[in-house]
C-alpha positions as CSV (number, residue, x, y, z in Angstrom):
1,X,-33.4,-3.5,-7.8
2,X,-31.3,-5.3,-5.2
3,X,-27.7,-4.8,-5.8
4,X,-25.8,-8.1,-5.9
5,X,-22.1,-9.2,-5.5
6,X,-21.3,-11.1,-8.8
7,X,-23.0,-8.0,-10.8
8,X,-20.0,-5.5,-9.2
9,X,-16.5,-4.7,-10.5
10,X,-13.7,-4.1,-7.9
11,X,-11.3,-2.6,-10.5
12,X,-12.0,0.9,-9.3
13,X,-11.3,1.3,-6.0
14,X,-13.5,4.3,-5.1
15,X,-16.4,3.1,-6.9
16,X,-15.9,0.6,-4.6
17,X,-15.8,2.6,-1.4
18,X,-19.2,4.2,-2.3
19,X,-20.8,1.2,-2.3
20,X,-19.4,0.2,0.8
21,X,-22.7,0.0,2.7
22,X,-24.1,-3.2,0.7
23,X,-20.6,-4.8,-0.2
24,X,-19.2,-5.0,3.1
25,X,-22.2,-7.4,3.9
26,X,-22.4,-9.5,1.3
27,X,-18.3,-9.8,0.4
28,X,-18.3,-11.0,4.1
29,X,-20.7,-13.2,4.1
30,X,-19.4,-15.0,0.7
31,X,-15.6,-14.8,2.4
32,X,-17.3,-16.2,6.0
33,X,-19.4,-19.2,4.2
34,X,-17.3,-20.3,1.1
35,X,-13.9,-19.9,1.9
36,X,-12.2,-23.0,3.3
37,X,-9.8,-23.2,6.1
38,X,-6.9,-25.2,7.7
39,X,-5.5,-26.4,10.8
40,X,-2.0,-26.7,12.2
41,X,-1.6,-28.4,15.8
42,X,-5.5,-27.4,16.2
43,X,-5.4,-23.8,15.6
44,X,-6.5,-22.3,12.2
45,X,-3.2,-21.5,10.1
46,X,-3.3,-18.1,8.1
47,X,-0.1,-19.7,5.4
48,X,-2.3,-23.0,5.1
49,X,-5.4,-21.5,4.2
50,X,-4.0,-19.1,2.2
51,X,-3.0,-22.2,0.5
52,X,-6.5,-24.3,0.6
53,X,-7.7,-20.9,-0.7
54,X,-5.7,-20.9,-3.5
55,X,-5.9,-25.0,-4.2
56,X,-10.0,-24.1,-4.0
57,X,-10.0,-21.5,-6.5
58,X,-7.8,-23.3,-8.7
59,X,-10.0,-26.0,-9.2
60,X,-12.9,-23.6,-9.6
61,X,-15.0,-24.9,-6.5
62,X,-15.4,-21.2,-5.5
63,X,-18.6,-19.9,-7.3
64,X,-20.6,-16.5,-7.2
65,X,-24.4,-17.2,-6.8
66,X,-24.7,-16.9,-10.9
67,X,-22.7,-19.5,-11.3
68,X,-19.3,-17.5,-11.9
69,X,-15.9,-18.9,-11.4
70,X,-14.2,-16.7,-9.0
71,X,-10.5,-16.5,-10.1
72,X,-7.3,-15.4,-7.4
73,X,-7.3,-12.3,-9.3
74,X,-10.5,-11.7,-8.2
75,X,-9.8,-12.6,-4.6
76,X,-6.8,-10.5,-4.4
77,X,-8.8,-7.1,-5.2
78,X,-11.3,-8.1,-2.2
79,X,-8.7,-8.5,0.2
80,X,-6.8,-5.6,-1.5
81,X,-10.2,-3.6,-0.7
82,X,-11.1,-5.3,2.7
83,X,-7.8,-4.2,3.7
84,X,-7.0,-0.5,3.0
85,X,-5.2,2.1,5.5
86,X,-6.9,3.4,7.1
87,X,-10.5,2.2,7.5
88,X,-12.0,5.6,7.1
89,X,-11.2,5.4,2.7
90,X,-12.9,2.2,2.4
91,X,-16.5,3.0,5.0
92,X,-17.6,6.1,2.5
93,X,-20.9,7.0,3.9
94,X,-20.7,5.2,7.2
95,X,-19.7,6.8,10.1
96,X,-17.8,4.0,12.3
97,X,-18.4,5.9,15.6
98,X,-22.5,5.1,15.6
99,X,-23.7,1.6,16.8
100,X,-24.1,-0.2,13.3
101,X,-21.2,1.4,12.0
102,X,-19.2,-0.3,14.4
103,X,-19.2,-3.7,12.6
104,X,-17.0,-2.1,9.8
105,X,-14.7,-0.3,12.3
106,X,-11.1,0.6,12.3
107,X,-10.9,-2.2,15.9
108,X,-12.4,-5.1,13.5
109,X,-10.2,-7.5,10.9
110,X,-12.7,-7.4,8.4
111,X,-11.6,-10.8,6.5
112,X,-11.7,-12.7,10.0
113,X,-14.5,-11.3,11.5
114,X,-15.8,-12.8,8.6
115,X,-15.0,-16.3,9.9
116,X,-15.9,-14.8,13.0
117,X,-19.7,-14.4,12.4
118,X,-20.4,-16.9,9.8
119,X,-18.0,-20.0,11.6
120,X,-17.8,-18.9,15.0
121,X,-13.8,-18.7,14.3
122,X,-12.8,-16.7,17.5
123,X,-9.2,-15.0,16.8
124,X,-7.7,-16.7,19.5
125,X,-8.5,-19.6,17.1
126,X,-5.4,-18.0,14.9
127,X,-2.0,-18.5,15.1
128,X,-0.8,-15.2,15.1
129,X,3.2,-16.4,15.2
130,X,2.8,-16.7,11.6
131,X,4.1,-13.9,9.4
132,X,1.0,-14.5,6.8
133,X,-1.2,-13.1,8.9
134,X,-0.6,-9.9,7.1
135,X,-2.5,-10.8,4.6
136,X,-5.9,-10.9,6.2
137,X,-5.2,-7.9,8.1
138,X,-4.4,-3.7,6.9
139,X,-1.7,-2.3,7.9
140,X,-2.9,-0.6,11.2
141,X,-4.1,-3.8,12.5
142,X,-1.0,-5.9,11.6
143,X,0.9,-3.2,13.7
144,X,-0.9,-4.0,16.6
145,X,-1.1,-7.6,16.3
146,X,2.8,-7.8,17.5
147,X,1.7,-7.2,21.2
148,X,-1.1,-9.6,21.0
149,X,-0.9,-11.8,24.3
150,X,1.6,-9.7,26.0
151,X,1.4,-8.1,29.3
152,X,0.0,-4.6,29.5
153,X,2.5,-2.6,31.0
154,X,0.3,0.0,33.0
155,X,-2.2,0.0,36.0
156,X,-5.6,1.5,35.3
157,X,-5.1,4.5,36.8
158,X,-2.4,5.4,34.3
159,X,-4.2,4.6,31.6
160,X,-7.1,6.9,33.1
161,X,-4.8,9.3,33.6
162,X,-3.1,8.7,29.8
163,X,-6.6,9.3,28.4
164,X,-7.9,12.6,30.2
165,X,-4.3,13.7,29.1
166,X,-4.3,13.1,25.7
167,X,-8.0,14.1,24.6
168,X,-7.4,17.8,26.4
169,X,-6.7,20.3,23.2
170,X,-3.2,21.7,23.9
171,X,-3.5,24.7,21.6
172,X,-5.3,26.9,19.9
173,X,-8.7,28.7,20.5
174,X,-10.1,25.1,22.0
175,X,-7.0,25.0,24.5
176,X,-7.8,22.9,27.4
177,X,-11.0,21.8,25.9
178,X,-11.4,18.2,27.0
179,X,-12.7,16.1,23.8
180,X,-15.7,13.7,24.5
181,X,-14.0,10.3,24.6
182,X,-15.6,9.2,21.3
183,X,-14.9,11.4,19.1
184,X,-11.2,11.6,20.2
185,X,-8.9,10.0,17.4
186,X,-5.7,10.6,18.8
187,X,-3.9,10.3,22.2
188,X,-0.7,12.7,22.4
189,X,1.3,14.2,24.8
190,X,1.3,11.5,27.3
191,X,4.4,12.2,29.6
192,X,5.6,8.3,29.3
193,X,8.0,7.8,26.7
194,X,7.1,3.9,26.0
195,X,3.5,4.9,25.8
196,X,4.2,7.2,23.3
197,X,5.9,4.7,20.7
198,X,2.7,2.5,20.6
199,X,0.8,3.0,17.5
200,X,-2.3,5.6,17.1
201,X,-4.4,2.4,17.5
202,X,-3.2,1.0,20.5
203,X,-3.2,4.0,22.1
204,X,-6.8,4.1,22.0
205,X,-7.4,0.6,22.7
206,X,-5.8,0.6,25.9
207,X,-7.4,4.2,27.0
208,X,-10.7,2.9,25.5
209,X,-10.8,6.0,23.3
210,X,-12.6,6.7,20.0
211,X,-14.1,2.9,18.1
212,X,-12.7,1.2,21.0
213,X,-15.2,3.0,23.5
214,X,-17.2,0.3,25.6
215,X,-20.4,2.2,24.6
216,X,-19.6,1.6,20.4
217,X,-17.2,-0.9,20.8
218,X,-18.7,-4.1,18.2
219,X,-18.3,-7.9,19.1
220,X,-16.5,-8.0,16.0
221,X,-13.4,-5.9,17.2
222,X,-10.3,-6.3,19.1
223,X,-10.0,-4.7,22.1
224,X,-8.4,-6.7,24.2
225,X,-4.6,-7.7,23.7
226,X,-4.7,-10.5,26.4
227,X,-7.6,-12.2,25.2
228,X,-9.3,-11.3,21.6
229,X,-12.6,-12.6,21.5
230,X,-13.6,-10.8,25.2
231,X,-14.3,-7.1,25.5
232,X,-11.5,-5.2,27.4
233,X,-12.7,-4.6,31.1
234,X,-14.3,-0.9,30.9
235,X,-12.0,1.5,32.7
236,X,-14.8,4.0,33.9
237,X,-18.1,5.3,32.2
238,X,-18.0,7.4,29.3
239,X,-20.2,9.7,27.2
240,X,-23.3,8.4,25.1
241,X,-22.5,7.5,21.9
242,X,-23.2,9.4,18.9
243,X,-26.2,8.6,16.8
244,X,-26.5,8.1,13.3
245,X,-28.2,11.0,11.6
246,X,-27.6,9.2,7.9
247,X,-28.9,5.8,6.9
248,X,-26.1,3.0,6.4
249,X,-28.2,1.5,3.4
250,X,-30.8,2.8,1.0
251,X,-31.7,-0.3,-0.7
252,X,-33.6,-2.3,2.4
């Protein structure tokens, strides 16, 4: 039997998580195609749509497909779930470094990709001045959104230099050990100070490392500060990405 939306509770949190690989979908595509939206001086406003959100569901216009009323208490726990820190809790089962498992990545703000696919609602469409952004976004992602549209303050080279640097092993039996640029996680011991106070995730954005590699990377993420809807320029080939060995869904 096809497992639906309105038939699932979001209560528990790790139920929730197991079921990741048909409710990411489907809550998405509910979010992308009902919720309703709203403007200020032409770009889309994350305070007044929280607020058209809100008016929406108050006056019960926002229904499930059996007819269900969805309350705010409701919408709070999706965007309480959409949003956990980190991304790894909420994609049980799906490995975010394969080519479908991408769309659900750590680089992608679930709730507007969302808008995104279903409304063609680019991110630049956003006006990310406004502190209720943080809403739509977890925490990792609202961390880097404070350098969106500023200046990146290294050449190429440096950041090809920053990422053979920070995915070689540094101790232990793998010392030295150069990690393939997909599977690295982390950047660390990059000899620049300022570098170094930039969060896990924009470290690997700008040194194309892990989710952000050009190979994985989904049109659905962010990996380019200066402009958020194109791909970052790709620094220099890397290694093939990994393949799936387990299937993302077992109901299709």
């Amino acid at each position: 039997m096809k497992k639906v939306l309105y038939q699932h509770q979001f209560d528990d949190l790790e139920n929730s998580n197991k079921q990741a690989y048909w409710l990411l979908p489907q809550l998405l595509a509910f979010i992308g195609t009902k919720f309703p939206l709203a403007k200020v001086e032409g770009k889309f406003s994350f305070k007044e749509s929280l607020l058209a959100i809100k008016t929406a569901l108050d006056s019960g216009t926002i229904q499930l497909d059996n007819g269900e009323v969805v309350s705010a208490a409701l919408v709070k726990q999706w965007f309480q779930w959409l949003n956990q820190n980190p991304r790894g809790n909420l994609l049980q089962g799906i490995k975010q470094t394969t080519i479908l498992g991408s769309r659900w990545a750590a680089n992608v703000p679930l709730i507007l990709s969302a808008f995104k696919e279903y409304r063609n609602i680019g991110y630049n469409s956003w006006r990310w001045d406004e502190p209720e952004r943080q809403y739509f976004l977890d925490k990792d992602l609202l961390e880097l959104s404070e350098h969106f549209y500023q200046p990146i303050d290294w050449t190429e080279e440096q950041l090809l230099e920053f990422r053979e640097i920070g995915r070689t092993v540094k101790s232990g039996q793998n010392n030295g050990k150069v990690r393939n640029v997909i599977s690295c996680t982390t950047i660390t011991g990059i000899p620049d100070p300022v570098f170094n106070k930039l969060s896990r995730l924009h470290k690997l954005m700008l040194t194309q490392c892990w989710v952000y590699s050009p190979q994985i990377r989904s049109k659905f993420a962010i990996t380019n500060q200066l402009d958020l809807d194109s791909e970052a320029p790709q620094l220099v080939n890397t290694e093939i990405f990994e393949t799936q060995t387990q299937p993302l869904c077992d109901w299709l």
